[in-house]
N, C-alpha and C positions, 0 to 999 in steps of 0.2 A: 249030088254026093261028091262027084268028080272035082266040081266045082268048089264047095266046101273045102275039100282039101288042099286046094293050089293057094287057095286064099291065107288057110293058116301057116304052110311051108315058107308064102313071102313075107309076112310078118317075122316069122324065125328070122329066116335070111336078114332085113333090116335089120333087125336086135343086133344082131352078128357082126354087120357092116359097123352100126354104129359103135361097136365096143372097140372095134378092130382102129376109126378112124377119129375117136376123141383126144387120145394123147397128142396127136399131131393136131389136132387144132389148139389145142390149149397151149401151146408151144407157141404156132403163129400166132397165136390172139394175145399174148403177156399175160399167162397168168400168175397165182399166187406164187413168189418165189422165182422168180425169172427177170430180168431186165428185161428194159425199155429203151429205146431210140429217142423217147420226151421226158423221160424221169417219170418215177415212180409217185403217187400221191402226195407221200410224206416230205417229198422238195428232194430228196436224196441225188447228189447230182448225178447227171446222167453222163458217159464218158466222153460227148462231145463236152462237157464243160470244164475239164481237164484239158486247159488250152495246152496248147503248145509254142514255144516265145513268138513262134507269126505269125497264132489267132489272133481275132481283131480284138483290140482295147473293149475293156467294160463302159460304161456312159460315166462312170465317174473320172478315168483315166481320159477318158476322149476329154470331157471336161475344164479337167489339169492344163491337159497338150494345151486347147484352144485358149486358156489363159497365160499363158505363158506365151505367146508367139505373138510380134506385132502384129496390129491390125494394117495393115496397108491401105484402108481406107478410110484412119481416124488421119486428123490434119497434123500430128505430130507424128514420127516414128518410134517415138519413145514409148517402151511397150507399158503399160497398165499392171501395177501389183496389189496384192491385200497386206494386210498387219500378219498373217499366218508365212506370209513368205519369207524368211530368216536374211534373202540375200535378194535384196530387192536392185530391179535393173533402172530404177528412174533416178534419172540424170540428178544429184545430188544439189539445190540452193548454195551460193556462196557463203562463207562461214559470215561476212561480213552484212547479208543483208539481214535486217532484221525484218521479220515477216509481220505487215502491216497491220493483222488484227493483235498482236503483241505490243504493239508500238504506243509508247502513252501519246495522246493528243498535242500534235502542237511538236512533236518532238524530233530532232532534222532525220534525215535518213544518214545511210549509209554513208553514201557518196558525199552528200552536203558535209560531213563531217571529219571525211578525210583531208589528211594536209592538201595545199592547195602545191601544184608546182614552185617554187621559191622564182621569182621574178627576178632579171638584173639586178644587182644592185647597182645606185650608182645613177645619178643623169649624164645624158651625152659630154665628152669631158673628162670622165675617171671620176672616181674617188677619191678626195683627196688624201696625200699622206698624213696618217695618225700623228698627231700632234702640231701637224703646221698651219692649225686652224687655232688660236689661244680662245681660252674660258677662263681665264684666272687673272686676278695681281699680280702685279711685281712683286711686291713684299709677301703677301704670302698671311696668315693670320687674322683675324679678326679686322682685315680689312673690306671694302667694296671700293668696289669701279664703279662709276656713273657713266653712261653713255646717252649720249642725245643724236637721233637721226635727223635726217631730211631736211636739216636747214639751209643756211641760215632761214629762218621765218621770222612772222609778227611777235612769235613767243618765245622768241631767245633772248631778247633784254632782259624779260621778264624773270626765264631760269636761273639768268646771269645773275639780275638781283638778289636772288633766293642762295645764290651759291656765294653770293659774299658775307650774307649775312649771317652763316655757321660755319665760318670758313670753311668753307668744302672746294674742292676743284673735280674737273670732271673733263670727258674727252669730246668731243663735236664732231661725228661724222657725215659732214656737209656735203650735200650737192653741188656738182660744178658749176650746173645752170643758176641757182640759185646764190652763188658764193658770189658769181661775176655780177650779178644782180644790186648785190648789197656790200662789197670789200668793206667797208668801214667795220662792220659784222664781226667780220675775221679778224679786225687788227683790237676789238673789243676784248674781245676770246682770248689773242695771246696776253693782251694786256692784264689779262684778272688770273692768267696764273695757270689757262688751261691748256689742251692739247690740240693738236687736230688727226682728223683721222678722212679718208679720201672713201666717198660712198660716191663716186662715179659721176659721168657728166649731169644725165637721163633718169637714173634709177630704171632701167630697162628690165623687165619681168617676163619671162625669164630670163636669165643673165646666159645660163648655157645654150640657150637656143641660138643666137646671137654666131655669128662668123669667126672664128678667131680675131682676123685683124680686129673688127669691132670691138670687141671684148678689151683687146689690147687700149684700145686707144678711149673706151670710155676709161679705163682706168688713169691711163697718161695722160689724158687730156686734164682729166678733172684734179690732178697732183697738181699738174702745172698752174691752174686756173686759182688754186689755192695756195699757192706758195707767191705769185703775182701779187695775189690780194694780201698776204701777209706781208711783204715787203724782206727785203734781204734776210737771207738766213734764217725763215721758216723751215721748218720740220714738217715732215705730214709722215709718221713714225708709223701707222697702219693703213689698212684698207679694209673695209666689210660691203660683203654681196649684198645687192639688193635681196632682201625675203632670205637671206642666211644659204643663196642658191654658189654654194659651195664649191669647185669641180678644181679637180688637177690641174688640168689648165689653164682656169683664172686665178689661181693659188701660183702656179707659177710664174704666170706673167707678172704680177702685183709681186713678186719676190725677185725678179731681173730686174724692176725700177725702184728697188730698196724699202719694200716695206711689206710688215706681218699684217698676215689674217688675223681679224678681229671678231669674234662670234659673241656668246654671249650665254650667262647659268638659269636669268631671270628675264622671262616676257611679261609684264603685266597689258600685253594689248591693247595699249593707253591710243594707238592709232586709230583704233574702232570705237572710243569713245561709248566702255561698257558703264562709266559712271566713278566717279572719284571715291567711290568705298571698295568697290571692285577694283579697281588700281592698286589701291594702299594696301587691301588684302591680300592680293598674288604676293606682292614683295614682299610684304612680313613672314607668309606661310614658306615661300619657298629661297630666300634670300639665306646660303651658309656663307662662314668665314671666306672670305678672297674670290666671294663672287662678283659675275657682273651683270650690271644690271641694263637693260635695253628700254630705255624711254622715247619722245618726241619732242623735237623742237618745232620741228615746219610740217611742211607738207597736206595741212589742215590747218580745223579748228582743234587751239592745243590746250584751248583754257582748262577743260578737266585735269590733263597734265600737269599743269602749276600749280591747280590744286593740289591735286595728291603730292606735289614734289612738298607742295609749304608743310605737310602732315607728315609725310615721309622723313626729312633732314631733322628734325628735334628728336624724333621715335630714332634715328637709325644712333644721333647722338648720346641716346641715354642709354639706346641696347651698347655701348661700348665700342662703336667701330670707328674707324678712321677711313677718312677719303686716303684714293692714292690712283695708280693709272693702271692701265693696263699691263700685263708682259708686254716683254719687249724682245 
């Protein structure tokens, strides 16, 4: 009985305890209506998640950072951008290269296409002063100058022929070596009405590589060699470079022993022997009023020349022109 009773007293007691000690557990255990330290079910943040500005970045912003920052250990230090970056840090392409899958085939680049630096003008020597190189007539009009290089040759009688027989006259600019060769040539020449003109002892190619003094004296040697062979009171009224190799220098020299540069408006490159329809055709096509024209006597095989000259002289006669000389 005694027993009985201690047994239902401690049950009371426990009822008692536990009524006395649930509120304080439900407090530490998070119940209904109470925060948490990990958030509550519903995702609700919890007040660690209310960073403060020197909690650590979220993984999207850690994300951001690490793409934004070079790599130090890709081979460029140039950092890496996407199409979302407004203000991208990669080193911008020259406006000038065009980017090669853009590029049609076959088509130059950039560089290939830029101007090229502009190189001297001018061979060793100068350039010579504008105008003291002639390209015209005397007269001026619907005239042509005839010019014959590198003779006397085999095929100067033959021009000679051809120029008496439309009355035409013309100028001869003879080699020294070749003049000494043949005088009788020369005194042919002055006899039919024509001129002379002094192309040098050698024909020396190029003419401005050449020393000065050489330069000097192929010119003066070869005046004198042609005035010898003309006999008293020859003229030798011009000079022309071998290959039109022009320079100040030999412009001036050739103008302290009394005679003008002689160039010329028409090549028909009768010396490379391109064929006597090729001849006739350069001069027709490019032959204006008070041009002059640049033929061959010597120096080769001239027979295509003589042809084109026999086709040439009747056609230059009917187009309306007149022989005459060069300036002077």
């Amino acid at each position: 009985m005694i027993h009985h009773t201690l047994n239902r007293r401690r049950r009371a007691l426990g009822v008692g305890l536990s009524a006395l000690l649930a509120p304080a557990l439900l407090v530490a255990c998070g119940g209904p209506g109470h925060g948490s330290s990990a958030g509550d079910a519903a995702g609700r943040p919890s007040a660690s998640t209310s960073a403060s500005p020197s909690a650590s970045p979220s993984p999207a912003a850690s994300t951001s950072t690490a793409r934004s920052a070079p790599n130090p250990a890709s081979p460029s230090s140039t950092p890496e951008t996407d199409d979302a970056d407004p203000t991208p840090t990669r080193t911008p392409e020259p406006q000038s290269a065009e980017p090669s899958a853009t590029r049609p085939p076959g088509s130059p680049s950039a560089s290939a296409t830029a101007p090229a630096t502009p190189r001297p003008s001018g061979p060793a020597g100068g350039v010579p002063v504008p105008g003291s190189v002639l390209h015209h007539t005397a007269s001026g009009g619907r005239t042509v100058a005839l010019t014959f290089d590198d003779g006397p040759g085999p095929a100067t009688g033959q021009v000679l022929d051809l120029l008496a027989r439309y009355g035409a006259h013309a100028t001869f600019c003879q080699v020294g070596k070749n003049v000494a060769a043949d005088p009788a040539m020369t005194q042919r020449i002055l006899a039919g009405g024509h001129r002379l003109c002094d192309h040098t002892v050698d024909h020396p190619q190029p003419m401005h590589a050449l020393p000065h003094d050489r330069q000097v004296a192929e010119i003066a040697d070869a005046r004198d060699t042609i005035v010898r062979a003309g006999g008293p009171g020859t003229q030798v009224t011009w000079w022309r470079a071998p290959g039109g190799d022009f320079t100040a220098e030999n412009v001036k020299a050739a103008t302290d022993l009394g005679m003008k540069s002689l160039g010329w408006t028409v090549d028909p490159r009768d010396w490379s022997r391109p064929g006597v329809p090729a001849i006739v055709a350069t001069v027709q096509k490019d032959l204006r009023p008070g041009g002059v024209v640049l033929m061959h006597d010597g120096g080769g095989d001239r027979s295509q020349t003589v042809a084109a000259l026999a086709q040439l002289l009747p056609w230059l006669v009917a187009q309306g022109y007149t022989f005459d000389f060069p300036a002077s």
